[in-house]
N, CA and C of each residue as an Amber inpcrd file, in Angstrom:
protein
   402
   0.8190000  -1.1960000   0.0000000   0.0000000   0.0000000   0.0000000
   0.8600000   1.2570000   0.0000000   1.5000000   1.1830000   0.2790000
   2.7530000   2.5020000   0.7790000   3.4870000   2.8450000  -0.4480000
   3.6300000   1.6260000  -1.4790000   4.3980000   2.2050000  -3.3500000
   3.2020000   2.7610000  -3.8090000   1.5230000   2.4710000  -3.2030000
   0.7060000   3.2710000  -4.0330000   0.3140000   4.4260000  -4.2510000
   0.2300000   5.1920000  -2.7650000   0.4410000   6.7940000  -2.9270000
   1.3880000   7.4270000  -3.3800000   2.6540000   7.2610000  -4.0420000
   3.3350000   7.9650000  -4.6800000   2.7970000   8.1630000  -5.9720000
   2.8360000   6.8870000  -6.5900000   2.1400000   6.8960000  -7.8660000
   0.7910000   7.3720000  -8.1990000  -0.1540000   6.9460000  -7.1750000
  -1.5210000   7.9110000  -7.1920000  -1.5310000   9.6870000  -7.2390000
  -0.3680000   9.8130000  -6.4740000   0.1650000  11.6110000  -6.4080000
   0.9550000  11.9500000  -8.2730000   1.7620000  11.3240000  -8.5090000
   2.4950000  11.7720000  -9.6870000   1.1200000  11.6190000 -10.3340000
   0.3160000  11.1170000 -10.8500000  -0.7750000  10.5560000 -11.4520000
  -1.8810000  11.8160000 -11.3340000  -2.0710000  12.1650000  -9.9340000
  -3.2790000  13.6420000 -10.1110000  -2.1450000  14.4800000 -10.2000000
  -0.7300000  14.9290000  -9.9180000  -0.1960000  16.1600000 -10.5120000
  -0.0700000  16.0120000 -12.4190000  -0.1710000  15.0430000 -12.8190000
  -0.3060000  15.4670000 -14.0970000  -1.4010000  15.4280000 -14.9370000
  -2.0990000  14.9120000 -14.0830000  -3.6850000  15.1780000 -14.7100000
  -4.0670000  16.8270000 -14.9300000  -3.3330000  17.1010000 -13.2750000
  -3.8680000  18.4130000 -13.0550000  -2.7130000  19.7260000 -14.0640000
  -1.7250000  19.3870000 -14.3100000  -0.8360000  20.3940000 -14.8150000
  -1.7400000  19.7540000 -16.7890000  -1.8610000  18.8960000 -16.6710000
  -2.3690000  18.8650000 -18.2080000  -3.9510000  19.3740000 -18.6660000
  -4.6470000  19.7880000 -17.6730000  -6.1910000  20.5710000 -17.4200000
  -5.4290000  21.8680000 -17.6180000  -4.6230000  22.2790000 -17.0230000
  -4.3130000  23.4220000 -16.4900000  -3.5630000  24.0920000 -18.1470000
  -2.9490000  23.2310000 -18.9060000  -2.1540000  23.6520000 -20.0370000
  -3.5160000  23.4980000 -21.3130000  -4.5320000  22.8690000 -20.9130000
  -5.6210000  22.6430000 -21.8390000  -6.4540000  23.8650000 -22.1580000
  -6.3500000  24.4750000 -20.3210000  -7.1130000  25.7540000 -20.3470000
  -6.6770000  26.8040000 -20.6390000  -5.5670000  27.2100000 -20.4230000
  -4.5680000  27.8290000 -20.8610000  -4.1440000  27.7400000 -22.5150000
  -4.2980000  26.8980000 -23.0940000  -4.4080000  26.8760000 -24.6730000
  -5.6000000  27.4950000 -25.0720000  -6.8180000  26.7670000 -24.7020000
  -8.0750000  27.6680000 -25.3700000  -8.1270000  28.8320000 -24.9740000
  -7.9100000  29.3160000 -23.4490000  -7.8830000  30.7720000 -23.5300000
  -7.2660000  31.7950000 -24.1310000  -5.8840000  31.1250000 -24.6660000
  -5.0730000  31.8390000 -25.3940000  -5.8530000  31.9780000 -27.1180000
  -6.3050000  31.2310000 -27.0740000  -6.9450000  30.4380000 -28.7250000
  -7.6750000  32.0320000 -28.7640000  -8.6160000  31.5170000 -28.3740000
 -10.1580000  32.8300000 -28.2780000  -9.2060000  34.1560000 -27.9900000
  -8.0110000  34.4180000 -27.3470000  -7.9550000  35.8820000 -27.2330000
  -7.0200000  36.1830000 -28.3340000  -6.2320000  35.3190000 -28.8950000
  -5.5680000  35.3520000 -30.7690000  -6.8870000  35.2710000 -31.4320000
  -7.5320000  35.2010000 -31.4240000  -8.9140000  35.3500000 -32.5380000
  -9.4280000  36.4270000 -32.4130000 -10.2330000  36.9550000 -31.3240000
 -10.8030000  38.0130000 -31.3390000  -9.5530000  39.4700000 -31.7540000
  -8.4290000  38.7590000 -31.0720000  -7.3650000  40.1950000 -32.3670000
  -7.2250000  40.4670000 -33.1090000  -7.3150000  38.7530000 -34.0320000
  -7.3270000  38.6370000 -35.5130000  -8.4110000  39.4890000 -35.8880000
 -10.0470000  39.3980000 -35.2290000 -11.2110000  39.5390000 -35.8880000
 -11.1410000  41.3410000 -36.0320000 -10.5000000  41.5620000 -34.8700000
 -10.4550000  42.9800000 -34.7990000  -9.3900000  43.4960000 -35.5380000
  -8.6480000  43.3770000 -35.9090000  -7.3200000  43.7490000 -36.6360000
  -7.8710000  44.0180000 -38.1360000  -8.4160000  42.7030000 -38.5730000
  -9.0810000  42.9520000 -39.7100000  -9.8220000  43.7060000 -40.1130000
 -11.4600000  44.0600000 -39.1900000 -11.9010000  44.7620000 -39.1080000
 -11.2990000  46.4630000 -38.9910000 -10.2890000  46.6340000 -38.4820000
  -9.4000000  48.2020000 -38.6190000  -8.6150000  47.7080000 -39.8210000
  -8.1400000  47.3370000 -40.4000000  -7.8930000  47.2980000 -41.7850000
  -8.5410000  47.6240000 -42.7300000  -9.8320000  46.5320000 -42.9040000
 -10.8600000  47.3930000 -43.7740000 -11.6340000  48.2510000 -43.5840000
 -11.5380000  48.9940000 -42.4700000 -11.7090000  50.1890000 -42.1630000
 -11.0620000  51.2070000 -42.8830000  -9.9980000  51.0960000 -42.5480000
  -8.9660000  52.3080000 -42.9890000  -9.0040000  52.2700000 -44.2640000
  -8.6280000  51.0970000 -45.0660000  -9.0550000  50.6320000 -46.6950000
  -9.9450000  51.2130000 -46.9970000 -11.1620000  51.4960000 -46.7440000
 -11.9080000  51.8660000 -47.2780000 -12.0370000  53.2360000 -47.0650000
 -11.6750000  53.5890000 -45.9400000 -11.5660000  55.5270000 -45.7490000
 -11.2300000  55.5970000 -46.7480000  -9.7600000  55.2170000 -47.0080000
  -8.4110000  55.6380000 -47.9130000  -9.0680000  55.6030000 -49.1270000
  -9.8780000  54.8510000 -49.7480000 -10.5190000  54.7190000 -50.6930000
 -11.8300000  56.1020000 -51.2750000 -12.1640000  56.9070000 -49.9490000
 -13.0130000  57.9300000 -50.4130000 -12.3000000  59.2290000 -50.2550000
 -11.8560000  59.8600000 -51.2330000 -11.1780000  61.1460000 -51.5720000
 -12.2970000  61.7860000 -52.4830000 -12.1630000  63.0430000 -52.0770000
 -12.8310000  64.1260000 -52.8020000 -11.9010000  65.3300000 -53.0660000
 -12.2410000  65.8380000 -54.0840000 -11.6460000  67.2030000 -54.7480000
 -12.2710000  68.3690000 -54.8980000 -12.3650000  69.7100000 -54.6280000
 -12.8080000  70.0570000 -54.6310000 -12.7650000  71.1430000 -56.1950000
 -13.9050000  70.9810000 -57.4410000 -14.0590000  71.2520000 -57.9330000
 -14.2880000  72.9360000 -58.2440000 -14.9280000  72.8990000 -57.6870000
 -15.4600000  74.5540000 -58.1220000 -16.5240000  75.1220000 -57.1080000
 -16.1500000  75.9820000 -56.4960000 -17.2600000  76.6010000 -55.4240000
 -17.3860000  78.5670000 -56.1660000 -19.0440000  78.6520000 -56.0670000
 -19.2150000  79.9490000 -56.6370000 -20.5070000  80.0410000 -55.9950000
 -21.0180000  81.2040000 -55.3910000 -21.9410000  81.4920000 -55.1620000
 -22.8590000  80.7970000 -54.1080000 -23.9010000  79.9130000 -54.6050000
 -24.2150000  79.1800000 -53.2200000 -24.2290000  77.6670000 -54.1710000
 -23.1740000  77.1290000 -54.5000000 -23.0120000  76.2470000 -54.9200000
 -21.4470000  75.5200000 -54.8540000 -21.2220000  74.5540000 -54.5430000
 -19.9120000  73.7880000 -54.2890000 -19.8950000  72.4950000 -54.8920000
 -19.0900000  72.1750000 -55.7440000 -18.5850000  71.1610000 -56.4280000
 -17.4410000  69.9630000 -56.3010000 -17.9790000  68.9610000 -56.0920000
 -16.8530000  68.3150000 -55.7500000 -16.7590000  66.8760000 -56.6380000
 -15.2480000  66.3350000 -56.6200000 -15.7940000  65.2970000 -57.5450000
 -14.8390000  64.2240000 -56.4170000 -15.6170000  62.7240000 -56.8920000
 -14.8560000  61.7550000 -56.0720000 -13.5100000  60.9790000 -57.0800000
 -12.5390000  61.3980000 -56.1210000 -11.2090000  61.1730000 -56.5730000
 -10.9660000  59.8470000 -56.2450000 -11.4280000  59.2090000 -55.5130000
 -11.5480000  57.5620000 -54.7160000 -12.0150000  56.5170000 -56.0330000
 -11.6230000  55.0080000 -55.1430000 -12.1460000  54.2890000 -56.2500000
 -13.0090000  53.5530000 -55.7100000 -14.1430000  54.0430000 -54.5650000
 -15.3180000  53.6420000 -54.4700000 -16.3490000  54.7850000 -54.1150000
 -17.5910000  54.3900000 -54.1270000 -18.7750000  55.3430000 -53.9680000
 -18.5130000  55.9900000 -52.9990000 -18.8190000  57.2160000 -52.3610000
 -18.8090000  57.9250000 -51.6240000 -20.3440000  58.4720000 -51.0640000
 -20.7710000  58.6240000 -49.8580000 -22.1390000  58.8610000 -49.4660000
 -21.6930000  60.1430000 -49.0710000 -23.1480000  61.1070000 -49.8530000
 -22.8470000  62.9780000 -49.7000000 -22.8310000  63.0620000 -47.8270000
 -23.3500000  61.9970000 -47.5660000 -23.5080000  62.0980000 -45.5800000
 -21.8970000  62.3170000 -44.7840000 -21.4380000  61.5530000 -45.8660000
 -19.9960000  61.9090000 -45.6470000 -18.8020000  62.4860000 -45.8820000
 -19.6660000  63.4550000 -46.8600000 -18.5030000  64.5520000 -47.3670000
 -18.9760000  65.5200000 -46.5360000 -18.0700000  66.7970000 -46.1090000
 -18.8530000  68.0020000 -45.5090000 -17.7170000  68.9060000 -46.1350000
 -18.8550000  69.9170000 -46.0850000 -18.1620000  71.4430000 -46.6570000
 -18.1710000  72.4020000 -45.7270000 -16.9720000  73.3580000 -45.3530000
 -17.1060000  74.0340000 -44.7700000 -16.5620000  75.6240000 -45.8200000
 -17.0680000  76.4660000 -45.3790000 -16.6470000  78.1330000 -46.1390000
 -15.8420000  79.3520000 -44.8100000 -15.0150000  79.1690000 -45.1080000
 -14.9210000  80.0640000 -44.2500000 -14.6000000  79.6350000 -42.8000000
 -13.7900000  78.0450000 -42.5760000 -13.7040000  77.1820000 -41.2980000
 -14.8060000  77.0990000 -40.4190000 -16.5680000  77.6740000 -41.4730000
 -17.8620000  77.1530000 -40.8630000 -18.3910000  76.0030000 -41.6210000
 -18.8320000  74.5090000 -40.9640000 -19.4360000  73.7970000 -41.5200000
 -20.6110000  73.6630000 -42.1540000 -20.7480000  73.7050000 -43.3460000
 -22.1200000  75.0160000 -44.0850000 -23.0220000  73.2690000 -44.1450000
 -24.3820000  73.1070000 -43.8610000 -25.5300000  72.0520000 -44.4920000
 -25.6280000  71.8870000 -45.8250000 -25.5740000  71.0370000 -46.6740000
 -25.8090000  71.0800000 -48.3460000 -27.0730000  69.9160000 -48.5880000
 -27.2400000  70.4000000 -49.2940000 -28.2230000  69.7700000 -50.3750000
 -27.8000000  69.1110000 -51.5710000 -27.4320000  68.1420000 -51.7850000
 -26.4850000  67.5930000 -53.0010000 -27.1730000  66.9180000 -53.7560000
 -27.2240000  67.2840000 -55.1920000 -28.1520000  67.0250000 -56.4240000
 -27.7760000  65.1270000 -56.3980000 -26.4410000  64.8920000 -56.3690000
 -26.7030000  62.7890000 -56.3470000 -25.9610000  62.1650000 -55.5010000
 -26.6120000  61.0870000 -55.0620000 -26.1880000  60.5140000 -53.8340000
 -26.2350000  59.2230000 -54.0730000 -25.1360000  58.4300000 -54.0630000
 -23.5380000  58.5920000 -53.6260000 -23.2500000  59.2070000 -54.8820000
 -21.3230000  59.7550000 -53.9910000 -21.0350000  59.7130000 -55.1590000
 -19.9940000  59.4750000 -56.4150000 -20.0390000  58.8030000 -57.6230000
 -19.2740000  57.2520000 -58.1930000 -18.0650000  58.0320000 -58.2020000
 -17.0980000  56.6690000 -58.4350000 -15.9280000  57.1940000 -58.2120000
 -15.6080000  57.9580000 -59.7610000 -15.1950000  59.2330000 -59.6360000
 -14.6520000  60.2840000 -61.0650000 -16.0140000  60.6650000 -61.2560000
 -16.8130000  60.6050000 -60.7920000 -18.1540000  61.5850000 -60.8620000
 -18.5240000  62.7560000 -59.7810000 -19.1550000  63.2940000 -60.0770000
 -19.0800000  65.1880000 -59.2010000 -20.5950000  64.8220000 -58.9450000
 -20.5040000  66.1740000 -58.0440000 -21.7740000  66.2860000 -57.2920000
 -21.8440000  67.8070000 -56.6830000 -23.1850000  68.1570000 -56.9900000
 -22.7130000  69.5950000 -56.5450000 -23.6730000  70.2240000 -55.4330000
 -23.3260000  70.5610000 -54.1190000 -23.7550000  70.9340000 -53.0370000
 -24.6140000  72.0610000 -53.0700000 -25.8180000  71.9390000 -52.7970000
 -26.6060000  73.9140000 -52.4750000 -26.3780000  74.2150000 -51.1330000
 -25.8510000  75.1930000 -51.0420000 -25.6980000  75.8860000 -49.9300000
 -26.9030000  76.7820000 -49.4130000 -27.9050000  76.9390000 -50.2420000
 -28.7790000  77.8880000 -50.3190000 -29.4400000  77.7750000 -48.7110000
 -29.9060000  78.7080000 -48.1000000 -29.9080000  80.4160000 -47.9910000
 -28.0480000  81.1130000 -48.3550000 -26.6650000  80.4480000 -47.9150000
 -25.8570000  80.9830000 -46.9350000 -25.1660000  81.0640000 -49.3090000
 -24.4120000  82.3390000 -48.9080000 -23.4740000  82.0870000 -50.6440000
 -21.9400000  82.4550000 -49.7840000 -21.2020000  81.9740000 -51.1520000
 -20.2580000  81.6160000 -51.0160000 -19.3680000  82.9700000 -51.5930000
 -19.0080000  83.6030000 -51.0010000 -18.5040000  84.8780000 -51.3470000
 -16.7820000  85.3310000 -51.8710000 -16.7790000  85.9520000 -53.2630000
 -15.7110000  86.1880000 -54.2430000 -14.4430000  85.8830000 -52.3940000
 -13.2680000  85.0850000 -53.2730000 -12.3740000  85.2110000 -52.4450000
 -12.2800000  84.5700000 -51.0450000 -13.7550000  84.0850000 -50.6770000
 -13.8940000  83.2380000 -49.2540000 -13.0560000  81.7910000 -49.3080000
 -12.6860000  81.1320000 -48.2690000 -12.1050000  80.0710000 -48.3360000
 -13.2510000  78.5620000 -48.2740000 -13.0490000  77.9830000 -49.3400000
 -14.1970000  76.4820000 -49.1780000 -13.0710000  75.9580000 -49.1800000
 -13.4940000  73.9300000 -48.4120000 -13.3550000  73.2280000 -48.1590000
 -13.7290000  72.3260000 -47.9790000 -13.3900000  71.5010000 -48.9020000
 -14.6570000  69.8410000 -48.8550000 -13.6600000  68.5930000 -48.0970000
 -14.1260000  67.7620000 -47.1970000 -13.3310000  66.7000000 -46.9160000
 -14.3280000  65.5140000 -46.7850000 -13.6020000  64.3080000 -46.8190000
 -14.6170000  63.2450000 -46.9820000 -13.4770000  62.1270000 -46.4240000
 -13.9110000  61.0640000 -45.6670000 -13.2630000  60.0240000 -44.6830000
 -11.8920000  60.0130000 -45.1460000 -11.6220000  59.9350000 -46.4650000
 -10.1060000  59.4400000 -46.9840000  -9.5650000  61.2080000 -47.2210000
  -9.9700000  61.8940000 -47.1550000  -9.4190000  63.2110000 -46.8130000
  -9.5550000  64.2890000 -45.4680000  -9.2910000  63.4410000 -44.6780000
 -10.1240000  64.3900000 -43.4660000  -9.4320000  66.0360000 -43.3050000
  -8.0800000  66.0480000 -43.9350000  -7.6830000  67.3450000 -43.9600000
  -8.2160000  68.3630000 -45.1040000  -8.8540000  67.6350000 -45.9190000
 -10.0390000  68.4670000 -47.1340000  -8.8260000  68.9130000 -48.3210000
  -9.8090000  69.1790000 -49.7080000  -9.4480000  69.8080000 -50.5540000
  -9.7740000  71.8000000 -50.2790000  -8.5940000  72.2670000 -50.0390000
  -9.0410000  73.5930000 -50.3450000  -9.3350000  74.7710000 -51.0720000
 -10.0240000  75.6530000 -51.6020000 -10.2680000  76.2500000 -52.3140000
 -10.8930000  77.6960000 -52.2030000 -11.2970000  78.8840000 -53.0960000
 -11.6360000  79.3890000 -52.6100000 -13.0200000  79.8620000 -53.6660000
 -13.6190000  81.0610000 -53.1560000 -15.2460000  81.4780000 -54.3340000
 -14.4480000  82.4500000 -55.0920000 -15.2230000  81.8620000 -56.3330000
 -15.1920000  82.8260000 -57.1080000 -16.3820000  83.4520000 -57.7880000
């Protein structure tokens, strides 16, 4: 009886250190995945910002022009114009908008005055195209 408790002891310490390395694997598993899932997810994030550029075409009066320089659609929700470092509301004749196609903003009540500074930016330009009225 006395050779059997040794061996009964080596026997639950490695049961127990091999639970212990089991759990320790899957927990590691699931928290390398959810990094992966998230990593990816900020990748095609940014991919796709990078992907919506706008230019700013032509601003005159109470009207602002912009065209998408990107090589995917762009939603007018996400371009904004500002005149003058004020963020002006527009009204934009098409929505989205394709990539190398324009779109042109009403500013109406507020115009855009000879010499004022416009500025259109959109996710993949957050520092904007600048420009000014003519």
């Amino acid at each position: 009886m006395k050779g059997i408790t040794p061996v009964i002891a080596v026997i639950l310490l490695l049961l127990v250190t091999i639970s212990i390395i089991g759990f320790a694997f899957v927990w590691f598993s699931r928290i390398g995945q959810s990094v992966m899932n998230a990593t990816g997810t900020q990748v095609e994030s940014g991919t796709s910002a990078m992907q919506q550029t706008v230019i700013l075409e032509n601003a005159k009066g109470t009207s602002v022009t912009v065209r998408n320089s990107g090589s995917v659609n762009i939603e007018t929700s996400k371009v904004s114009v500002y005149v003058n470092g004020e963020m002006k509301a527009c009204t934009w004749d098409t929505d989205p908008i394709t990539p190398g196609g324009v779109s042109t903003c009403d500013l109406t009540p507020v115009t855009c005055s000879t010499g004022q500074t416009v500025k259109a930016t959109s996710p993949g330009t957050p520092e904007g195209d600048t420009g000014t009225c003519s």
